[in-house]
N, C-alpha and C positions, 0 to 999 in steps of 0.2 A: 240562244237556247237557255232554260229557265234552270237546266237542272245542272250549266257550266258558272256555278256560281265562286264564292268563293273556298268555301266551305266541300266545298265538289272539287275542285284543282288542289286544295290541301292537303286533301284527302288522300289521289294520288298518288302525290309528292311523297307520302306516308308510305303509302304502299310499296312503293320501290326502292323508298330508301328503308325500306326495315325490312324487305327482301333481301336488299343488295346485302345489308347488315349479317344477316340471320346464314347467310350463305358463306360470309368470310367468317364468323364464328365456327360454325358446323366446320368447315375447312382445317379451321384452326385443331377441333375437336380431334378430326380424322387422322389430324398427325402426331398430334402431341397427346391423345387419349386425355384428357384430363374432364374429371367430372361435372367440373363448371362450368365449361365451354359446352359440352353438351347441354346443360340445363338451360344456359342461356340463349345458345341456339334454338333449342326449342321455344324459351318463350317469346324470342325475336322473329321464330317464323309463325307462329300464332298472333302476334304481334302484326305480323304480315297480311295474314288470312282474315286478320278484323278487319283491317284498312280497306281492303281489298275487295272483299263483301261489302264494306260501305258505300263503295265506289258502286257496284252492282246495283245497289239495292237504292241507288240514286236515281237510275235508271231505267232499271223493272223492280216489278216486285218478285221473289223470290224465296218460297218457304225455306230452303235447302241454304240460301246462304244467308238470309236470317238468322237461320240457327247455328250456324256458324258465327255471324258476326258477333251475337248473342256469348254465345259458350266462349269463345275466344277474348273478349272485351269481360264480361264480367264476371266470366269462372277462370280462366286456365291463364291469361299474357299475366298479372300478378305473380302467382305464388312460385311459375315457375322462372321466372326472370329473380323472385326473389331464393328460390332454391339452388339460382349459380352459385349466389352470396355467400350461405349457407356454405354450400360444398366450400368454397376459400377462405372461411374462417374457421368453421369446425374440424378441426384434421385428426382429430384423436377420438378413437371408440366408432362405435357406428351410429353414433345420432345423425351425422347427416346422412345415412341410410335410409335410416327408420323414418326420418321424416319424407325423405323424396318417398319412397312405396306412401305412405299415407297423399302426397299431393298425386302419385299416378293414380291411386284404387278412388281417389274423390274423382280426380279427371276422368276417369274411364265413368264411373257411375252417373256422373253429370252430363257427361257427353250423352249417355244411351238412355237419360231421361229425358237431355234436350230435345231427343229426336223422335218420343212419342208423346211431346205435350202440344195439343191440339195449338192452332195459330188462328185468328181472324186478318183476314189480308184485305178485308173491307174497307181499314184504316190507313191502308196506305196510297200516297198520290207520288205522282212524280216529282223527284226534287225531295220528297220528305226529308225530313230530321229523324233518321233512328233513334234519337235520344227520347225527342218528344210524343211518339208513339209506339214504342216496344211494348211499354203496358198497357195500354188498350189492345196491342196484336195479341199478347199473352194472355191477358188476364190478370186475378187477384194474383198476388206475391205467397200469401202465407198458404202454406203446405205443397207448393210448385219447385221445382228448381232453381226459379230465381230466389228463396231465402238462403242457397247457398253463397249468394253474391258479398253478402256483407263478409263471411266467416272469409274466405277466398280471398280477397280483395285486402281487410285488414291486416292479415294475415301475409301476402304476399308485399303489401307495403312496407310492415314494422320487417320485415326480412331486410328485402331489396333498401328501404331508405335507413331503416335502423342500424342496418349493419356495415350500411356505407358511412355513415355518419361516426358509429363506432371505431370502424379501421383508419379513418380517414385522424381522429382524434391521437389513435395510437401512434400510428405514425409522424404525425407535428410533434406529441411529448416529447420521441425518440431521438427526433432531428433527424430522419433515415428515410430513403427512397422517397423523394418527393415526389417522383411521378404516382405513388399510390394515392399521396395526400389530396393531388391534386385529381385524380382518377377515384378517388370516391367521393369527392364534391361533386362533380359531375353524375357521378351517379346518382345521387341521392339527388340533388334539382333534377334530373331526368325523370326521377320515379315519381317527382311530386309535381312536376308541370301537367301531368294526366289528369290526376286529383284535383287541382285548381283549376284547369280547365270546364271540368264537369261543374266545378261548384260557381264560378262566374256564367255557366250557362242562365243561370236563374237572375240577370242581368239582363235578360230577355236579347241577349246576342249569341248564335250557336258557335261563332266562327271562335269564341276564346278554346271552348274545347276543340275543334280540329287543329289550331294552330298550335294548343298544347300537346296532344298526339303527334306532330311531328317533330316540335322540337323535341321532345320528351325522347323519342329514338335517338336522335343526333345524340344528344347531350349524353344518355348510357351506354351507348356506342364507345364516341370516345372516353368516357369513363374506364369502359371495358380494358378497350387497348391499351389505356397508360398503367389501369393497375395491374392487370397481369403481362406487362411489356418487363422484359428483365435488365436491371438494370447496376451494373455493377458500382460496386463501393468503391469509391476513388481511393487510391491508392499512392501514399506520399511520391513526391519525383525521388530520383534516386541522386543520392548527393553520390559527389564527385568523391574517387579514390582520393585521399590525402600522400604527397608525392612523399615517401620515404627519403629519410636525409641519407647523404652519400656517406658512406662506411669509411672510416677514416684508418689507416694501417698505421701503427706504430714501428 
C-alpha cells in the first residue's frame, strides 16, 4: 500500500506517543495544579492532534482535519509548549499571565479564521506530503492566516528552546539539580529537531521532518519529567556521636 510508507508509520508513532505524552502531563496538571503542566499539556495534545490529522490526511482528504493539522503544526504546538517554559521561569508579577491570554486570544482568533479560509483539495492525492502541498490547498500566505505562522512559531521557539537553554545554563553555573541541567538540554534539542527537520525537508527527503516530529516529542517529554521531577539536595551522612570519656571520681 503506497500511503504505509515510511513517513506514514512515523507519523503514527508521533501520534501516540505525544498522546500518550500529552495525557501523563494533563494528569500530572490535575493533581499538582501547576501552570506549566497545563500549558504543556496542551501544546503536547495539539502536538497530538497535528500528528494525527497527518496520519488522516495520508489517507483521505479531509478539510476539517487539514485545518486542524494546519492550526495545530504552525499556529498553536509552539508558543504553547513554549508558554510551559515561560510559566517555570517567570514566577514573579504576572508576565507570564499576560503573555499566556495574549497566546490564548491569538489561538482562539486563528483557529476561527482557520476555519473560514476557503481550501482547494484538488491538490491533494493519496499518500501526499502536507508540507509539500498546504500552499497550493490554501493559497497566497500574505493577508491569510498563515502570516501568523512565522510570528507563532518564532515566538514559541525563542520560549520553548531559549529558556531551556537558559535554565539549563543556570543550573551547571550553580553546580544544583542536575536532573534540570540535563531536562533542559533535552528540551531545547526536542524543540529544535521540528525546526531542522522541516529545513532538511529541502534536501528533497520528507522522512527527516517526520522523523524530527517524533523524536522531537521523545526528547521534550523527557525533558519535561527530569526538570520538573523533585529532587532533593544531598545532605552530608551524619557523623558518628564522639563516645564521651568516662568521668573519673576523685
Amino acid at each position: 500500500m503506497e500511503t504505509l510508507s515510511f513517513p506514514f508509520i512515523v507519523s503514527v508513532v508521533s501520534a501516540i506517543t505525544s498522546g500518550t505524552f500529552a495525557a501523563i502531563v494533563l494528569n500530572r496538571w490535575r493533581i499538582k495544579h501547576r501552570a506549566y503542566n497545563l500549558a504543556w499539556g496542551i501544546g503536547l495534545l495539539f502536538y497530538c492532534l497535528g500528528t494525527l490529522s497527518q496520519v488522516i490526511l495520508a489517507l483521505t482528504w479531509s478539510p476539517f482535519f487539514f485545518r486542524v493539522w494546519y492550526w495545530t503544526g504552525a499556529l498553536a504546538v509552539a508558543p504553547w509548549l513554549g508558554q510551559g517554559t515561560v510559566y517555570l521561569l517567570v514566577r514573579r508579577g504576572s508576565v507570564a499571565k499576560y503573555i499566556n491570554m495574549a497566546v490564548l486570544l491569538i489561538s482562539i482568533m486563528t483557529f476561527l479564521w482557520m476555519f473560514i479560509t476557503p481550501l482547494d483539495g484538488s491538490h491533494w492525492y493519496p499518500g501526499a506530503d502536507m508540507t509539500q502541498i498546504y500552499g497550493d490547498v490554501m493559497g497566497p500566505s500574505r493577508g491569510s492566516v498563515r502570516s501568523f505562522s512565522p510570528l507563532m512559531n518564532v515566538w514559541g521557539t525563542i520560549a520553548l528552546v531559549g529558556g531551556a537553554i537558559w535554565s539549563a545554563w543556570l543550573f551547571r553555573r550553580k553546580e544544583i539539580m542536575r536532573n534540570r541541567v540535563i531536562g533542559n538540554w533535552l528540551i531545547a534539542a526536542g524543540g529544535l529537531l521540528p525546526a531542522f527537520g522541516g529545513a532538511l525537508i529541502r534536501l528533497g527527503n520528507p522522512a527527516f521532518k517526520y522523523t524530527g516530529e517524533m523524536l522531537g516529542a521523545i526528547l521534550i517529554f523527557a525533558g519535561f519529567y527530569l526538570a520538573t521531577r523533585y529532587e532533593p539536595e544531598e545532605s552530608p551522612a551524619p557523623q558518628p556521636e564522639l563516645s564521651k570519656p568516662l568521668e573519673t571520681t576523685s
